[in-house]
Each structure stands twice: as C-alpha cells, then as structure tokens.
C-alpha positions as CSV (number, residue, x, y, z in Angstrom):
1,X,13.2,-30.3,-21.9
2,X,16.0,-28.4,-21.0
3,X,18.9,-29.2,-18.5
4,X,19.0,-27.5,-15.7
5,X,21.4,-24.4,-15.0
6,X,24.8,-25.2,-12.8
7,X,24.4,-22.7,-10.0
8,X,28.0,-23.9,-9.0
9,X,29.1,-22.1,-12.1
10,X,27.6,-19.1,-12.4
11,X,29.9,-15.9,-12.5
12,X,29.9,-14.0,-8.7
13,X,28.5,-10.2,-8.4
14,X,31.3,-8.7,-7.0
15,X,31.8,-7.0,-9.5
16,X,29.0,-4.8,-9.0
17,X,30.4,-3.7,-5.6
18,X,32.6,-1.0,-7.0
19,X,34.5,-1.0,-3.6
20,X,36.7,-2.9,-2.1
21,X,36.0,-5.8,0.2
22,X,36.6,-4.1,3.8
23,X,34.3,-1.7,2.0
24,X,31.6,-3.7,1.6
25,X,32.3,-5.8,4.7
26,X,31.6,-2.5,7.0
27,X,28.9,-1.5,5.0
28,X,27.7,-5.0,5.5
29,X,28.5,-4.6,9.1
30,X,27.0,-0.9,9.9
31,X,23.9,-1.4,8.2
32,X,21.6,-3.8,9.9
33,X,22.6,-1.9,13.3
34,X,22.2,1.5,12.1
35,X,20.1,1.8,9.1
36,X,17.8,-1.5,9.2
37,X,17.0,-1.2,12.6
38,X,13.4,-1.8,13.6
39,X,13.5,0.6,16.6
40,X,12.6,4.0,15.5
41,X,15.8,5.4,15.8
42,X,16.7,9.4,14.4
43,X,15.9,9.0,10.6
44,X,18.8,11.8,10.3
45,X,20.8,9.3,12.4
46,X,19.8,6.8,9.5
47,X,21.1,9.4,6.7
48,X,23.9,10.4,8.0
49,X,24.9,6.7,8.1
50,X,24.2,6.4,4.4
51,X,25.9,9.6,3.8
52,X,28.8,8.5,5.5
53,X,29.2,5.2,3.0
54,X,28.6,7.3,-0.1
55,X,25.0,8.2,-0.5
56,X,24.3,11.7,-2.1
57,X,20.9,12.7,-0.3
58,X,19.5,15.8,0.0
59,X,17.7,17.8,2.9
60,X,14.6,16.7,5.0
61,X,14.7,13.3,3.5
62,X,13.1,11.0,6.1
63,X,13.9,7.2,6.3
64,X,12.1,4.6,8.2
65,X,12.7,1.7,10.3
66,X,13.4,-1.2,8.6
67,X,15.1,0.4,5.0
68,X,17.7,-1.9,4.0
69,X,20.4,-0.8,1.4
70,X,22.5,-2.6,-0.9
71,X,25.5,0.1,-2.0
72,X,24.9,3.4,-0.3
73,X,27.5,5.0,-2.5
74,X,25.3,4.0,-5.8
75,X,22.3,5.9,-4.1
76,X,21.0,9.7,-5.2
77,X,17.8,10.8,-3.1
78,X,16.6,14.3,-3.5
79,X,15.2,16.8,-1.0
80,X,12.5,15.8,1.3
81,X,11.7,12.3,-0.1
82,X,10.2,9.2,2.1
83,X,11.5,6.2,2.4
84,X,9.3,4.0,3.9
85,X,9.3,1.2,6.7
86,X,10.6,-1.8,5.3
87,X,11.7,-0.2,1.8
88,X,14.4,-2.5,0.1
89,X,16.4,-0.9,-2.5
90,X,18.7,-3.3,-3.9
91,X,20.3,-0.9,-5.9
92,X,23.5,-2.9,-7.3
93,X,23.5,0.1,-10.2
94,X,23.1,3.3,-10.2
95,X,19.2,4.2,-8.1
96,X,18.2,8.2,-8.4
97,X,15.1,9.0,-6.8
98,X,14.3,12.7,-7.2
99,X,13.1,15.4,-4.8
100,X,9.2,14.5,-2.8
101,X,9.0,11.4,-3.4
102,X,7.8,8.8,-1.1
103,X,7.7,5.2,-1.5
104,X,5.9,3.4,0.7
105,X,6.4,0.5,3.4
106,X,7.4,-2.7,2.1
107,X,8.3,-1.3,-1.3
108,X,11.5,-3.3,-3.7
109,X,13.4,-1.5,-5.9
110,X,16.5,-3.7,-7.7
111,X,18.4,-2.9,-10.4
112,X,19.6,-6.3,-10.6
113,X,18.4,-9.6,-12.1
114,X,20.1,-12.7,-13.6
115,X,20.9,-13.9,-17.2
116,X,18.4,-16.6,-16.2
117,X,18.2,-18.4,-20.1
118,X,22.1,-18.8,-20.2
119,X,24.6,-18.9,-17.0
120,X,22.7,-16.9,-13.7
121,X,25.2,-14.3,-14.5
122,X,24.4,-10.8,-12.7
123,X,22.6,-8.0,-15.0
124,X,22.4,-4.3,-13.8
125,X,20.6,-1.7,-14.9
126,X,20.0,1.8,-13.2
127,X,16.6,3.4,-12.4
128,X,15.9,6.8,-12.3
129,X,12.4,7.6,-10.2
130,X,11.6,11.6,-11.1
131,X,10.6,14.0,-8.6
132,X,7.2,13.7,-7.0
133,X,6.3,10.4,-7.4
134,X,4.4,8.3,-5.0
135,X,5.4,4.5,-5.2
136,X,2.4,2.9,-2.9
137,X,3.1,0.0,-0.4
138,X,4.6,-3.2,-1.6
139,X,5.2,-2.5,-4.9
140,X,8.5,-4.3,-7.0
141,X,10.4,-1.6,-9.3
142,X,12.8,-3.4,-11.4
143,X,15.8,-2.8,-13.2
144,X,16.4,-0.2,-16.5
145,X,13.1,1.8,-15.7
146,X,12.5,5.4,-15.7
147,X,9.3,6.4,-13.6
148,X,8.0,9.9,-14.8
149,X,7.4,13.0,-12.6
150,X,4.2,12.7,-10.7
151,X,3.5,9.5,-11.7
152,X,2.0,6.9,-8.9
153,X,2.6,3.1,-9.0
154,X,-0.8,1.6,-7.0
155,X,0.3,-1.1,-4.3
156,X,1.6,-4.6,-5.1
157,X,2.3,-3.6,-9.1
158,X,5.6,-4.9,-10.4
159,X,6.5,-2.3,-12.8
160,X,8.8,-3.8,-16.0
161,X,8.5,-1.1,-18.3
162,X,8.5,3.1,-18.0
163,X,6.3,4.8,-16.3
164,X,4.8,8.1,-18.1
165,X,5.0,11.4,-16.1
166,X,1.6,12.1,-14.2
167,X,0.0,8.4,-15.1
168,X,-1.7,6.1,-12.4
169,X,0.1,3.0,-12.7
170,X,-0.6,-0.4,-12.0
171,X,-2.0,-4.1,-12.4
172,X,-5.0,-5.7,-12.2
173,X,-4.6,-9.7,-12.2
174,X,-1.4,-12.1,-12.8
175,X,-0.9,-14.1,-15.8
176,X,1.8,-16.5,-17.5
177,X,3.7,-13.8,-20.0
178,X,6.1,-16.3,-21.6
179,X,8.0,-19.4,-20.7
180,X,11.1,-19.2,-19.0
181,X,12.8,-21.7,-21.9
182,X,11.6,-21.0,-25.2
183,X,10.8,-23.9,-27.4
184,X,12.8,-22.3,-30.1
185,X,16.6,-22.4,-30.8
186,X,15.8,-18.3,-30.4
187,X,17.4,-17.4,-27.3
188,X,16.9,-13.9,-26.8
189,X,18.8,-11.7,-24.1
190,X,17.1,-11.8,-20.9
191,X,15.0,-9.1,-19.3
C-alpha cells in the first residue's frame, strides 16, 4: 500500500486568486455580511455587492439568502437567473451561467479539485452552464463541464461529465468507480 500524501507540502491556491491579498481579504470580509447572510436581505443589495468585487451579472437576476461566493470577479451570470438559498459556487476558475437559469437551494458548483494521486496540488477548470437550465436542489457540478441549454440536472446528481442540451440528467444509485491508488505503476492525471 501506498504512503500517505504530506499535506504539509502540498503547493497553496493562491494562485487562483488572481487578486491581490487586501483583495481577497475584503472580499473575504464583505461577503459573509452582505452576500451570505441568512436574513432575507434585498437580493439587488446582494448583486450589487458581487458587482462591486468584479462579478459581470446581468438584469433581474435574483440571489438568495445563504449564496456564498468564492471570486466574484471570476463570475458571469446572465439576465434573470436564480440563485438559490444556500447555492455554493466555488468558482476558483472561470463559472458562466447563462440567461434563466435557476439552480436551486443547496446546490455546489466548484471548478476546483486536487491532484489527489501525486501532491494535493490545486486543479481548476471553468464551467460554462448554458442558458435555461434548471440545476434542482443539492446537486454537485464539478469542474471542466459544459451543461447544455435547457438541460435539467434532477436533485442530489453529481454531474462529472457534459451535459447534452435539453437532456434530463441525473443518477440513480452510488457505486465504487475506481480506486483512489491504482495498483499499477500507471498513474494517470487526475480528474
């Protein structure tokens, strides 16, 4: 069996910031009081926070209690979307969601992972979610995907691969995929 990884050494993420620190300090600051608030503050007063650190969104979008946002300034929402209570989008890339969408409470988006076969190191990759698609409640979007127009992910799906434009989407049962350490000297890049 295989050693275990050295957390101590794994490379940082700061990287992904694309800001400086004070940056990311006030965003780090501003959002839990403003954005992540439970109470159900103005959702404009929401946007124009994000706005304010960077996000490019578009008219009528609504945004619930509880959203939390990694990097405002690497978010894109089109006209009139929903983002739902407790939505996290841990966007550390590049997140586009187009116009009437709405993803639903409890929802995680993250364009982030970890080179978890090697050295923890952080691994982006954006997502682009086209316009009109409903992603239902709880549901885990992760990094590198494309979800087609019209397409709707059904609650509790992790979604790992594209999703075609106007398809239902979703998973029945969990099963063991693969082992986290291949047997094999093959070590192929990690997800």
């Amino acid at each position: 069996m295989r050693a275990p990884i050295n957390l101590a050494a794994a490379p940082g993420s700061r990287e992904a910031w694309d800001r400086g620190f004070l940056w990311v300090l006030a965003w780090a600051l501003v959002e839990p009081l403003l954005v992540r608030n439970a109470l159900q503050l103005s959702s404009r007063a929401r946007v124009g926070v994000l706005r304010m650190f960077g996000a490019n969104i578009g008219e009528g979008v609504i945004a619930r209690p509880g959203l939390r946002v990694r990097f405002p300034w690497k978010l894109e929402v089109g006209d009139r979307s929903w983002l739902g209570e407790d939505v996290w989008l841990h966007n550390q890339d590049r997140l586009v969601i187009g116009s009437d969408v709405v993803i639903s409470q409890g929802s995680f988006i993250t364009t982030g992972t970890h080179a978890f076969r090697t050295d923890m190191a952080l691994r982006t990759r954006p997502i682009h979610i086209h316009d009109g698609v409903w992603i239902t409640s709880r549901a885990v979007i992760l990094g590198g995907l494309t979800i087609g127009q019209n397409a709707l992910v059904l609650p509790n799906t992790v979604v790992r691969r594209d999703v075609p434009a106007n398809a239902i989407f979703g998973a029945q049962d969990g099963a063991v995929v693969g082992q986290r350490f291949p047997d094999s000297s093959d070590e192929t890049q990690d997800r």
